[in-house]
N, C-alpha and C positions, 0 to 999 in steps of 0.2 A: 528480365525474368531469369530462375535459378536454371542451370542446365541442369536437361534431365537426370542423368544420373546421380545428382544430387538432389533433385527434387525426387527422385526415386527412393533415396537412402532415408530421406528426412520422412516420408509418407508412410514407410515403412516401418520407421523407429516409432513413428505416434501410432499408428495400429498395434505394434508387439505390445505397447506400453498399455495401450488402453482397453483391449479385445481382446487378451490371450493373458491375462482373464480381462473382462470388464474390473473396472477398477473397483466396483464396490460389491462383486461377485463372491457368496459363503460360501458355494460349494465347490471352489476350486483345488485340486489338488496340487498342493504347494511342493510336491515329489516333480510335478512339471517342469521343464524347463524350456522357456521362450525365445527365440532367436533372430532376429532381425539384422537380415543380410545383406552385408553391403555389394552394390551392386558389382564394382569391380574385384573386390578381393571378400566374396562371403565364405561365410565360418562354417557350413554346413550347406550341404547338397547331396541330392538322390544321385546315385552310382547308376547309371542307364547305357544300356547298349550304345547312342550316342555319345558316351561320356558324360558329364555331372551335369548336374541341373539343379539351381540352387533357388526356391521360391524366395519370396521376398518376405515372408515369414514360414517359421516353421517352430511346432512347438512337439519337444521331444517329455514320451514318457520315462521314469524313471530309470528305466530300461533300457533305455538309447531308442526304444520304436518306436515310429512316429504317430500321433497323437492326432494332428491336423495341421494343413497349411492355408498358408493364404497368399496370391500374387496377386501385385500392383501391375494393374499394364497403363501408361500413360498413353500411348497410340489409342484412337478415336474410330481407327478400323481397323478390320481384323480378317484373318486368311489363314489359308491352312497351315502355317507353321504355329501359331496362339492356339489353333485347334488342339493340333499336337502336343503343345505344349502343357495344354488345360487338363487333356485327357490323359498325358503320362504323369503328372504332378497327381489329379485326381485317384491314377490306379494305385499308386504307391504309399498313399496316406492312408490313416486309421480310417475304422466305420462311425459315424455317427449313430443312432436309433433307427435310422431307414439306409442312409445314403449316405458317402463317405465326406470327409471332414474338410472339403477343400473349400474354401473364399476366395471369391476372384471377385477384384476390385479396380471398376475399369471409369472413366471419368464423366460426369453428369454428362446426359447427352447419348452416351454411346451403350448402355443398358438392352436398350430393346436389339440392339445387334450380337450384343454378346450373349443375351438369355436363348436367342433364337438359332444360334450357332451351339451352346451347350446342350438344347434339347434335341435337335437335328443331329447331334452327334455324339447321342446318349452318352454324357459324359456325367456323371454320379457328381452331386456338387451341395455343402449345405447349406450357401449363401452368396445372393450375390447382391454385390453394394455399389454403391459410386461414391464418387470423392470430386471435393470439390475446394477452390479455396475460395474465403470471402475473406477481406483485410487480412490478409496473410494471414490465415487461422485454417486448420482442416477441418473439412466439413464430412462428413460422412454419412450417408443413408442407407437405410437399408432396401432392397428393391425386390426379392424373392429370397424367400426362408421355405425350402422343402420338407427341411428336416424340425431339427428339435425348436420349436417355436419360442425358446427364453434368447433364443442366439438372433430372435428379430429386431435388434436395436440399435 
């Protein structure tokens, strides 16, 4: 198997590539800019009391503000530092129509732990998905859409 951090950079890059915009997406604004962070040396990160924090995607508005993100977690459980981590990524991204713009995407299987963990720790979120591989190809689902219902795919 790939080690994680590179299976973390590769999951990353097909999400910027395919979700930020969906590929066959008209109402995208092309002023956007999409970012997909590699995990050891990324190109963009939130400036936090802790020090930077850099999602595994991030897509900035024309503007340099940020628009929405989305993190990969490949860990299967979760504890209060993912919490933390879900919930400072979340404060710091754009709004969606109700909830803000964050996707956390965590691996078939481990869904029902991480929905229950986002709502127990009212962390504002507009999608949460799994990933999966089948014949080396990424799989992606969608699991809970809060927000803007065309982002359930």
């Amino acid at each position: 198997m790939v080690n994680s951090t590179v299976l973390k950079a590769r999951i990353s890059r097909v999400i910027a590539a395919t979700r930020f915009p969906f590929v066959g997406q008209t109402d995208w604004d092309e002023s956007r800019t999409t970012i997909a962070n590699d995990p050891v040396y990324p190109e963009w990160s939130f400036d936090t009391p802790d020090g930077s924090l850099a999602p595994s995607v991030v897509v900035l508005n024309a503007d340099g503000s940020v628009r929405e993100c989305g993190e990969v977690e490949l860990d299967t459980e979760y504890n209060d530092s993912h919490v933390k981590k879900w919930r400072t990524m979340s404060s710091l991204t754009g709004m969606g129509e109700k909830f803000k713009k964050f996707f956390l995407y965590v691996p078939e299987g481990s869904e029902e732990q991480a929905l229950r963990l986002l709502e127990e720790s009212g962390i504002e979120y507009a999608g949460l998905r799994t990933w999966g591989l089948d014949n080396w190809n990424l799989v992606l689902k969608p699991f809970k859409t809060p927000d803007m219902a065309k982002d359930h795919r």
